[in-house]
N, C-alpha and C positions, 0 to 999 in steps of 0.2 A: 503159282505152281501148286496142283493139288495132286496128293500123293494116297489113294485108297486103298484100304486095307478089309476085309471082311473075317468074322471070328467069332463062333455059338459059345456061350459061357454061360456056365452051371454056377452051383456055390461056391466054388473054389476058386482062386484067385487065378487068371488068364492074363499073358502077355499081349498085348495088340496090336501092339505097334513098337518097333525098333528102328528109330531113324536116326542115321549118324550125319550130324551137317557138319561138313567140313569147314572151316571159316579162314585158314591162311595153311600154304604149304610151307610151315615148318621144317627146319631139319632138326631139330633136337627145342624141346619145351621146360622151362626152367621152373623152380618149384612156384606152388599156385598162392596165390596174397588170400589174406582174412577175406571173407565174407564183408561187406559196408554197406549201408542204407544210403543209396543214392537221392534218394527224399521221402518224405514223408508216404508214397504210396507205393514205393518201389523198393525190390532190393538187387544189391548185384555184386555177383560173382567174377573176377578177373584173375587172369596168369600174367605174364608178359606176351603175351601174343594175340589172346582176344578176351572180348568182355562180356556177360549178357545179362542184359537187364529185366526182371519181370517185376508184372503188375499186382502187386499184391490185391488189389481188389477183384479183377477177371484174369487171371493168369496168362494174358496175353504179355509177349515178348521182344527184343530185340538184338539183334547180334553186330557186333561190331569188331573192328581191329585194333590191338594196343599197338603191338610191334610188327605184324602181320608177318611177311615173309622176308626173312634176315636179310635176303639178296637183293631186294625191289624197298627200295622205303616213297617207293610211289603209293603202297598201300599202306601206310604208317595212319591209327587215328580214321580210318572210315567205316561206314556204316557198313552192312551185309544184307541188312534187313529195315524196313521202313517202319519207322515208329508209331506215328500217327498219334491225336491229341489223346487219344484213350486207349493205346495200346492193343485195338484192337481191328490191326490188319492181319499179324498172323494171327491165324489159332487154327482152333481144328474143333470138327463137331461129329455127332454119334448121330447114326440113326438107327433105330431099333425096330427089330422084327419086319425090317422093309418096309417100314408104315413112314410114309412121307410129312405127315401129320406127328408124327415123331421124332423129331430131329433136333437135336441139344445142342447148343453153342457153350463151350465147355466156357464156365463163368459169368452167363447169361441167367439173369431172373425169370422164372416159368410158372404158372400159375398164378391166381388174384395177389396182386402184390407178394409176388415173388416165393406165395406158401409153398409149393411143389417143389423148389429148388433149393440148394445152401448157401450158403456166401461161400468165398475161396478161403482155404487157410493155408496159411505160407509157413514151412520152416526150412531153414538155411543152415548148410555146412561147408567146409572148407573149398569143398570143389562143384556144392550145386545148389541149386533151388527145385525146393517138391510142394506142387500145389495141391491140393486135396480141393474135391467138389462133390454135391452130390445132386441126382435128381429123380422125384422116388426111391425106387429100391437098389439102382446103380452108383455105385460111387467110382468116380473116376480121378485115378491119380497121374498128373504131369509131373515129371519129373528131367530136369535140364540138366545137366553136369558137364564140367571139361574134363575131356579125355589125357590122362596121363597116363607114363609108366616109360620106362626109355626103351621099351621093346616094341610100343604100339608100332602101329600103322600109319594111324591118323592121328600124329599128333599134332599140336594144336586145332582140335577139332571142339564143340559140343555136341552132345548126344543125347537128343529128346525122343521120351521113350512113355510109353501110356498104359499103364495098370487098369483094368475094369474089373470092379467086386459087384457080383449081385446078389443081395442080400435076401431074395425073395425066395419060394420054393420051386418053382418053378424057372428052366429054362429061357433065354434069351438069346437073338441071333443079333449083333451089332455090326456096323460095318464102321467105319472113322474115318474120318475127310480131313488130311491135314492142308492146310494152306499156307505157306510161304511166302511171304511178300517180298519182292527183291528188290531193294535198293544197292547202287555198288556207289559207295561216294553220293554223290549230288545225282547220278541217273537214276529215274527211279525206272529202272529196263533192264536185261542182262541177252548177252546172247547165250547162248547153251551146246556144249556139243555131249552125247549122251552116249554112253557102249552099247554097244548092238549088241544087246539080248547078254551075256557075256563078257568077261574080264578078255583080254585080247584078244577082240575079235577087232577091233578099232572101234572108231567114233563116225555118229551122223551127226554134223552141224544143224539147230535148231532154230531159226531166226521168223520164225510165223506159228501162232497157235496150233498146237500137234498134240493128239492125242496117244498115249502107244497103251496098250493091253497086253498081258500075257506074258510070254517069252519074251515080247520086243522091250520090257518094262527093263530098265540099263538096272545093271549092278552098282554103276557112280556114274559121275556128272560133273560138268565142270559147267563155270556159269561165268564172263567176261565182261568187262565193261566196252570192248571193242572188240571186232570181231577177228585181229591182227594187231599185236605189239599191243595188248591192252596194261592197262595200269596197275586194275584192280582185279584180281579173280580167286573164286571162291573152288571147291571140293567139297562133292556131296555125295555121300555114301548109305544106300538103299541095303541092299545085303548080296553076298553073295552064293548063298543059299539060296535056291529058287521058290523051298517054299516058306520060306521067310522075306520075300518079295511083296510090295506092292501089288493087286490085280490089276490097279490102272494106276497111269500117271499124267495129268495136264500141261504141259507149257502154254501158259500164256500172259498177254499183256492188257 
């Protein structure tokens, strides 16, 4: 699933992206556990309802279910998101000033042995993981956190969200391509039904490579492991502000 975003940034620091991924429908989320190093190149962040784990070397990620939703313990313990031996199925990448020949995979080494780019640096608090990167004069921060507070919306949710600093004197236009890769349990598939344009307008069922733009780009999402009485299902939260939307968005397999 690719989620585009487009945003001109000056020296001053710019939001670029707000994405809330919902990971189990909770009715109430209980206080969040320490921070722990799940190995040597990872670390991870858990509540009692979901877990996510990143890469301390390429900021790549993965989301899973502790308790998932109190009523269904069919989602008890499953993935959301597909791991991959390098952690590098989801991510998300930049491309700059519309130059195709410009396009960063946030955590990816660029230039003769890696001089143009930085390595990831990782620090961890109670409720999230912020990766810092840099490549020339853009530094760009990932930042993962679980959503609390007993008034949210979403809760049991994480919410990955992307800072771009440009350091240089001059202007940049970036656009950001996030990619989510969906595992639900052992599928690595989901079906999807998406809001039309809109919080109650209803839902279009998504079951084949669909592209939507614009107004059609859903406020949330819901994503199944079957497409009737499924096990496992996830909520996904874009915005429901229009112009804090997505311009485009991918479904596919």
């Amino acid at each position: 699933m690719k989620i585009l975003k487009n945003t001109t940034i000056k020296r001053t620091v710019k939001r670029t992206l707000s994405l809330l991924l919902a990971i189990a429908m909770a009715l109430s989320l209980l206080p969040v556990s320490p921070v722990s190093a799940a190995g040597e190149d990872t670390v991870t962040v858990a509540n009692d309802y979901i877990k996510v784990t990143v890469s301390t070397k390429n900021g790549g990620y993965t989301i899973s279910t502790l308790q998932g939703d109190i009523l269904k313990k069919s989602d008890d313990d499953k993935a959301l998101t597909h791991r991959g031996d390098y952690f590098d199925t989801s991510f998300t990448s930049f491309q700059i000033d519309g130059d195709s020949e410009k396009e960063y995979i946030f955590g990816n080494a660029y230039g003769f042995l890696g001089a143009s780019s930085s390595e990831v640096t990782t620090t961890t608090d109670s409720v999230g993981v912020t990766s810092a990167y840099s490549v020339g004069d853009l530094e760009f921060v990932q930042r993962i956190e679980l959503v609390s507070g007993a008034n949210s919306e979403q809760l049991g949710t994480a919410l990955i969200s992307y800072t771009v600093r440009n350091k240089s004197q001059s202007g940049a236009a970036v656009k950001s391509r996030v990619l989510i890769d969906t595992q639900l349990g052992e599928k690595d598939f989901g079906y999807y039904e998406a809001t039309k344009g809109v919080l109650g307008a209803g839902y279009d069922f998504i079951e084949r490579e669909t592209t939507l733009s614009g107004d059609a780009v859903p406020a949330d999402y819901f994503v199944k492991d079957a497409p009737f009485e499924p096990d496992i299902a996830a909520f996904g939260v874009n915005s429901v502000i229009s112009t804090d939307k997505p311009y485009q968005m991918t479904f596919a397999h």
